[in-house]
C-alpha positions, 0 to 999 in steps of 0.5 A: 049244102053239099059236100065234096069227099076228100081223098085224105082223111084230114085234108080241110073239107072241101064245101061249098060253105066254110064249116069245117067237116065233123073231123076237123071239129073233133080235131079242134076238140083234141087240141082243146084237150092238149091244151088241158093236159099241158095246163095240167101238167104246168099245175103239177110243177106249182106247190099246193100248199094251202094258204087263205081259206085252204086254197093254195096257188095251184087252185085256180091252174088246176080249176082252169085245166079241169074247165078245159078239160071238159070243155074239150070233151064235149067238143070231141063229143060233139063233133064225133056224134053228128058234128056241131049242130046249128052252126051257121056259116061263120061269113066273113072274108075269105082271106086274112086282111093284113093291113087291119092286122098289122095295125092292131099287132103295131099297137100292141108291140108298140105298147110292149116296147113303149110301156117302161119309157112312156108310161101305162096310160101313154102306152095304152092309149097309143095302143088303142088308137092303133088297133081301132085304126085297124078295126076301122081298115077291116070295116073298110070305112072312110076318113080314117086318119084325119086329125078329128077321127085321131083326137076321138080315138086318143081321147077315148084311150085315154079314157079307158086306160087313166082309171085303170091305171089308178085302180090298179096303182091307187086301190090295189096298190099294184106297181104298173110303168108310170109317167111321172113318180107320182103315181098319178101319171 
């Protein structure tokens, strides 16, 4: 692989493959430890009054900050000493697809808006459906909206998100939006 030199310091590496250069993997890594500092400083704003077995609920925002934090280390470290070794070309189409995407972003704001009015399962399903819809339009394969292809997809989304559901609402007796008042739908 050979790499073309950028007049700017932090212009995206002009190469004949689509690894980034070692400065935007450092700068990645950078951002990995913003991210860790903003979580932080969420931790910071939490009371840490110890509860059950002397955690309190900061614990889990400071242990992911801290993770966070390492982790974002280690990619700076890594970037700065040589750049991220063995790492193969990503591959994949050099252009965002917006069909794909619009489909899977339909399926999740509709199950945002819908949730409340049509229930978990109702929502979820139709989520579902949408964003396999997409990821099939990404895969660019055929017969993607005939009627046996669309009973599979809501079958299967009914499938995965009717026992979520009933954990959550039956076992964990956790409220989510339901069909009916029953709390089984």
């Amino acid at each position: 692989m050979s790499e073309v030199s950028s007049s700017t310091p932090m212009a995206p590496p002009a190469v004949e493959s689509s690894i980034p250069s070692p400065r935007w993997q450092a700068a990645v890594g950078a951002s990995v430890l913003v991210v860790a500092a903003v979580m932080a400083a969420g931790a910071l704003q939490i009371p840490g009054d110890a509860g059950y077995g002397g955690v309190g609920p900061n614990f889990m925002p400071w242990l992911c900050a801290a993770v966070l934090g390492v982790c974002g280390v280690l990619l700076v470290w890594e970037a700065l000493s040589g750049g991220y070794r063995h790492m193969a070309d990503p591959g994949g189409a050099r252009r965002a697809q917006l069909v794909p995407f619009a489909w899977v972003t339909a399926g999740l704001l509709l199950n945002a808006a819908l949730i409340t009015h049509v229930g978990f399962i109702v929502g979820c399903t139709l989520c579902y459906a949408l964003a396999v819809q997409g990821l099939r339009r990404a895969e660019c394969q055929s017969g993607l909206l005939t009627p046996r292809r669309l009973c599979i997809d809501a079958l299967t989304g009914l499938v995965i998100s009717a026992p979520v559901f009933w954990v959550f609402t039956q076992f964990l007796a956790i409220s989510l939006p339901g069909l009916t008042e029953t709390g089984w739908l």
